[in-house]
C-alpha positions as CSV (number, residue, x, y, z in Angstrom):
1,X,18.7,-17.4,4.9
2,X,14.9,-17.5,5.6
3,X,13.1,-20.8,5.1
4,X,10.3,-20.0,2.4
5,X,6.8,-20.6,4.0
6,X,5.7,-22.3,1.0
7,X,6.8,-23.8,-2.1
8,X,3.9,-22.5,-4.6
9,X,2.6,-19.7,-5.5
10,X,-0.2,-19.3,-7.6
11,X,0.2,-16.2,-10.3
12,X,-3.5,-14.2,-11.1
13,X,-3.5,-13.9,-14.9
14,X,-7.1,-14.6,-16.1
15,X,-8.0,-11.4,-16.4
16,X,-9.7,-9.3,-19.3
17,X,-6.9,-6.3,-19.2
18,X,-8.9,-3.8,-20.1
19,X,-6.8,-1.0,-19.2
20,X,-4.4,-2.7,-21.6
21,X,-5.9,-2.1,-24.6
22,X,-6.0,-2.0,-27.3
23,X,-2.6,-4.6,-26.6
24,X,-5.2,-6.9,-24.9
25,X,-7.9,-7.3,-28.1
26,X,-5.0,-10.0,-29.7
27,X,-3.3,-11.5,-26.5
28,X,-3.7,-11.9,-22.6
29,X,-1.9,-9.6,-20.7
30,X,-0.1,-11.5,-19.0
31,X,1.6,-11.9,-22.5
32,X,2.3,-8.3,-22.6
33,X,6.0,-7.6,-23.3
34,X,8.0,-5.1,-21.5
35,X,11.7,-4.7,-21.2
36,X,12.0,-7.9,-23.9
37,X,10.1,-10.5,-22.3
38,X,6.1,-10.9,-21.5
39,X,5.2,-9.7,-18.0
40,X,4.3,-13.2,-17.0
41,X,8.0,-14.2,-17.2
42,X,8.9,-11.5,-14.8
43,X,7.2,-12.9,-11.8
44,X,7.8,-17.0,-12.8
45,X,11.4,-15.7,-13.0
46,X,11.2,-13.8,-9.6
47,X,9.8,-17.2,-8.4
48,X,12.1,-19.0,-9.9
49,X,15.2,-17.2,-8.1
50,X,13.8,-17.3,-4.9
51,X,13.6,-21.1,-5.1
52,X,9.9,-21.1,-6.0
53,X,8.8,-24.9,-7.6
54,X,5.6,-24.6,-8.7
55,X,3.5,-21.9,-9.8
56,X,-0.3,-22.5,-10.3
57,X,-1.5,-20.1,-13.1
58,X,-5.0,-19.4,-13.7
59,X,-5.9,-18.4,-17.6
60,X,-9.6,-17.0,-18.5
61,X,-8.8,-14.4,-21.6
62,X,-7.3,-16.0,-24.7
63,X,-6.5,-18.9,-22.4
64,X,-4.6,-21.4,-25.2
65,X,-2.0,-18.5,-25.5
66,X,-1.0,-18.4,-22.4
67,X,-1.1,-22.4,-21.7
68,X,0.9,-22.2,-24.9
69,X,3.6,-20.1,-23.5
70,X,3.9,-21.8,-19.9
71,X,3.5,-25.1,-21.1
72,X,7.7,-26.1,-21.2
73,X,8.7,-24.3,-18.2
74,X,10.3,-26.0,-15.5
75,X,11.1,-23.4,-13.1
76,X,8.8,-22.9,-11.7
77,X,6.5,-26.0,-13.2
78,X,3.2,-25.0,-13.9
79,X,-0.3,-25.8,-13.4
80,X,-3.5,-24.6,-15.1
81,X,-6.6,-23.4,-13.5
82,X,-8.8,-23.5,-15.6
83,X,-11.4,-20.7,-15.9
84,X,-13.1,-20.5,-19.2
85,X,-16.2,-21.0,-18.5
86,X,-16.5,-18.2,-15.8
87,X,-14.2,-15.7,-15.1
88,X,-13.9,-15.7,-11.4
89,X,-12.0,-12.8,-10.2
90,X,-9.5,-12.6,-7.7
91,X,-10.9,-14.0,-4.7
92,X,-13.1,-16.8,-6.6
93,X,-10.2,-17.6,-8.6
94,X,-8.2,-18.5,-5.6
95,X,-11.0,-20.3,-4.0
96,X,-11.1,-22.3,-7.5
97,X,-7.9,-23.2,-7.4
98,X,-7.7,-24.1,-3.6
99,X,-7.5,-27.9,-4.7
100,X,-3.6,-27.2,-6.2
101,X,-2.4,-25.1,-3.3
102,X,-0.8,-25.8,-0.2
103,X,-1.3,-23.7,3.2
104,X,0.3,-21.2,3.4
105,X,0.8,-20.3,-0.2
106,X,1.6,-16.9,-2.2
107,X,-0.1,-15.4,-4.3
108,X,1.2,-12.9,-7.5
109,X,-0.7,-10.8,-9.7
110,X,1.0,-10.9,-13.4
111,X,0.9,-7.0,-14.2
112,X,3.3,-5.8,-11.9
113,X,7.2,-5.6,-12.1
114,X,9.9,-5.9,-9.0
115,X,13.1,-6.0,-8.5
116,X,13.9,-7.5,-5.2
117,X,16.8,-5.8,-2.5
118,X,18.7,-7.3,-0.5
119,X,16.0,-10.2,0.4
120,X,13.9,-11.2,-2.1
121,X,10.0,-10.7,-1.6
122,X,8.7,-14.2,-1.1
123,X,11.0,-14.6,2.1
124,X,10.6,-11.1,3.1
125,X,7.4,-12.0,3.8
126,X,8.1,-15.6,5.1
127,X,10.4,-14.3,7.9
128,X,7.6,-12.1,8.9
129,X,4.9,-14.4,8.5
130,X,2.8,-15.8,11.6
131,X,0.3,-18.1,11.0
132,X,-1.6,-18.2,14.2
133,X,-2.3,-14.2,14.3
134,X,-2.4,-14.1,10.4
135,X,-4.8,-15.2,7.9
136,X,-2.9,-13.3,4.9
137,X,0.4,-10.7,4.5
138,X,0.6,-8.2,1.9
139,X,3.6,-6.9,0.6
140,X,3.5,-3.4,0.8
141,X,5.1,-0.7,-1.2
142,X,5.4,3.2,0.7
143,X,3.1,5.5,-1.8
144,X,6.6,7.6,-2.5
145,X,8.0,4.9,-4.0
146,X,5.2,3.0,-6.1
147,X,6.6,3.8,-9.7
148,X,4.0,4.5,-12.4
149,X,1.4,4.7,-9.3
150,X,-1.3,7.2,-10.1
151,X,-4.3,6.2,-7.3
152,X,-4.7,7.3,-3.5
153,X,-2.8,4.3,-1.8
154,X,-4.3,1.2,-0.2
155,X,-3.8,1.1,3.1
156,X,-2.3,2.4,6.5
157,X,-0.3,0.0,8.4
158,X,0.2,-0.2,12.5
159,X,3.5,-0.2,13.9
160,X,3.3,-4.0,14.6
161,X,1.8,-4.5,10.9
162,X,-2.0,-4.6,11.6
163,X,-3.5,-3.4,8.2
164,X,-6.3,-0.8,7.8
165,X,-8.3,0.9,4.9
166,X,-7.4,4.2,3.6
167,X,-8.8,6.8,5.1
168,X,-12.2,8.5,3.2
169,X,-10.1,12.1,1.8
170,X,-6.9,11.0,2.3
171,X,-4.0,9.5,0.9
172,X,-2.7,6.0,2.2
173,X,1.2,5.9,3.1
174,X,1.1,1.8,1.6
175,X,0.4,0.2,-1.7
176,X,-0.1,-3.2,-2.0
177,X,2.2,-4.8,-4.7
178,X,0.1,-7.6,-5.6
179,X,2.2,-10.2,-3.5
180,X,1.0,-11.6,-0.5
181,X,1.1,-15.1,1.5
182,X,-2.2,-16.5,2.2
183,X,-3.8,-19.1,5.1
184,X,-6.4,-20.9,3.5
185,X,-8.0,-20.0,6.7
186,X,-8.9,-16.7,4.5
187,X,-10.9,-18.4,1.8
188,X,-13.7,-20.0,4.4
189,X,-16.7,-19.8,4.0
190,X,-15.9,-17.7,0.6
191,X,-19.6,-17.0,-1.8
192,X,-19.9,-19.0,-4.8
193,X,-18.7,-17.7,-8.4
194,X,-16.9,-14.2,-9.0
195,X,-15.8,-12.0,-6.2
196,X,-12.6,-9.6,-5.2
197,X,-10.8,-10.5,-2.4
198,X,-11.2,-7.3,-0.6
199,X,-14.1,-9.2,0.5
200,X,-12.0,-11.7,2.4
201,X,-9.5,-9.2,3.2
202,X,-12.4,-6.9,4.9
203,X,-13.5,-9.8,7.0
204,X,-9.3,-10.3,8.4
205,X,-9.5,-6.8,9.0
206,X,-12.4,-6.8,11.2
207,X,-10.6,-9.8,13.2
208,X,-7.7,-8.2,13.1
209,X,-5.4,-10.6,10.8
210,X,-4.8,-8.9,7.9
211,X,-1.0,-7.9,8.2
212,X,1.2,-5.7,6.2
213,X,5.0,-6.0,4.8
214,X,7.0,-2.8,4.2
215,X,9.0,-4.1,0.4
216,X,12.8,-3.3,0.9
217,X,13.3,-3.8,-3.5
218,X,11.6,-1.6,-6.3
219,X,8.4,-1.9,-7.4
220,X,6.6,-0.8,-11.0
221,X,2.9,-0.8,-11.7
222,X,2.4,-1.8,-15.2
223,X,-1.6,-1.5,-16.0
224,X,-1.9,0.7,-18.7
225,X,0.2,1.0,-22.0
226,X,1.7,4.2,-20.8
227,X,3.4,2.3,-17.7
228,X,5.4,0.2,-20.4
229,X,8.2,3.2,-21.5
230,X,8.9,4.4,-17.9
231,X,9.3,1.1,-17.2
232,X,11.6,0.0,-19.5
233,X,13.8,3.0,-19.3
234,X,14.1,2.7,-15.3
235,X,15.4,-1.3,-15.7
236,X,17.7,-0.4,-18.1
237,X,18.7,2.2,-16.4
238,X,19.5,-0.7,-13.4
C-alpha cells in the first residue's frame, strides 16, 4: 500500500454558502446534511479511513456551530483556524493556517462527496506525487463523470499530468474535485488578506508545476440544494 505523503489535511469550510441557501441563513454548510449526516463528516470520515490524524478546519460563518460539532472527534483530531474576523478565502485561508500544516499537506473542500475505488484519494495522489517538479496535485474528475456538475470543466491535463486552463469556448475534459496535495512552496510570496487560489495555481502553471490526478472513485458536487436528492438517491443506490 502507498505511504501517505502527509498526515493532515486541512478541510475549507469557512465559507458563506451562498448557493446553499436559504439552508445556510441558520447553519454553516459544512453542517449541511445529506445522506444522514452533515457534509463535513463525509470528508473527516474519508480522512479518517485513509489513516488521516489530523485535520485542520478553518470556520468563518456561524463559526461556534461548527467548533461545536468537531470539537470531540478523534479521528481525525481537529484544529481550528480561526477566521472570524476576516473571511479569507481559499488561498488566504491556507496561507492563515500555514502555522498548523506540515509540507506537503492536503487540502479538502467540505461541499463535495466521494466515494473512493479501489485506492482511496489521499494516496492516489501520494503515489503520484513528486515534490521536486510539483508545487501542488489536483485530483481530477473526467467532465463525463462529475455527478450533479453543471459548469464547463476546469482544466485540460497533458499526458504526463501538466495541468492547463480550459480553453476560452470549450469545454474542459477535467474537474477538479476539491482535493489536492499542496508544497508550501505554493503559498510564497502569497498577497495579504482574501484571495482564491487560482492565483497561486496560475503562477504553477506558468512554471509548469501544477499537476493533475485522474480520480479512479465517484465523485458528487453538492453546492446547491438541488444536488442534495440526486445525491442521496445515488449512495443509497451503492
Amino acid at each position: 500500500m502507498t505511504a501517505l505523503a502527509s498526515d493532515t489535511a486541512m478541510v475549507l469550510a469557512a465559507g458563506l454558502g451562498t448557493r446553499m441557501r436559504p439552508l445556510t441563513d441558520a447553519m454553516p454548510k459544512p453542517l449541511v446534511p445529506v445522506a444522514g449526516k452533515p457534509l463535513i463528516d463525509h470528508a473527516l470520515d474519508r480522512l479518517a479511513e485513509a489513516g488521516i490524524k489530523r485535520a485542520v478546519v478553518n470556520v468563518h460563518h456561524f463559526p461556534d456551530l461548527l467548533e461545536a460539532h468537531v470539537k470531540d472527534r478523534t479521528a481525525p483530531r481537529v484544529t481550528i483556524s480561526d477566521e472570524r474576523a476576516l473571511l479569507l478565502e481559499t488561498g488566504g485561508g491556507m496561507v492563515h493556517a500555514a502555522c498548523l500544516l506540515p509540507d506537503p499537506f492536503f487540502c479538502v473542500n467540505s461541499d463535495n462527496i466521494w466515494l473512493d475505488g479501489p485506492t482511496d484519494a489521499f494516496r492516489e495522489l501520494s503515489a503520484a506525487w513528486d515534490a521536486s517538479r510539483m508545487d501542488a496535485l489536483l485530483l481530477l474528475v473526467s467532465h463525463t463523470r462529475a455527478r450533479n456538475f453543471r459548469g464547463k470543466g476546469d482544466f485540460q491535463m497533458s499526458a504526463g499530468g501538466k495541468l492547463a486552463r480550459r480553453r476560452s469556448g470549450r469545454i474542459a475534459p477535467f474537474v477538479f474535485t476539491g482535493i489536492q496535495l499542496v508544497s508550501k512552496r505554493l503559498l510564497r510570496d502569497a498577497p495579504a488578506g482574501p484571495f482564491s487560489t487560482n492565483l497561486l495555481w496560475s503562477r504553477a502553471i506558468e512554471e509548469g508545476r501544477l499537476y493533475g490526478s485522474a480520480y479512479t472513485g465517484e465523485w458528487f458536487e453538492v453546492g446547491n440544494p438541488q444536488a442534495i436528492a440526486p445525491t442521496e438517491a445515488a449512495l443509497a443506490g451503492g
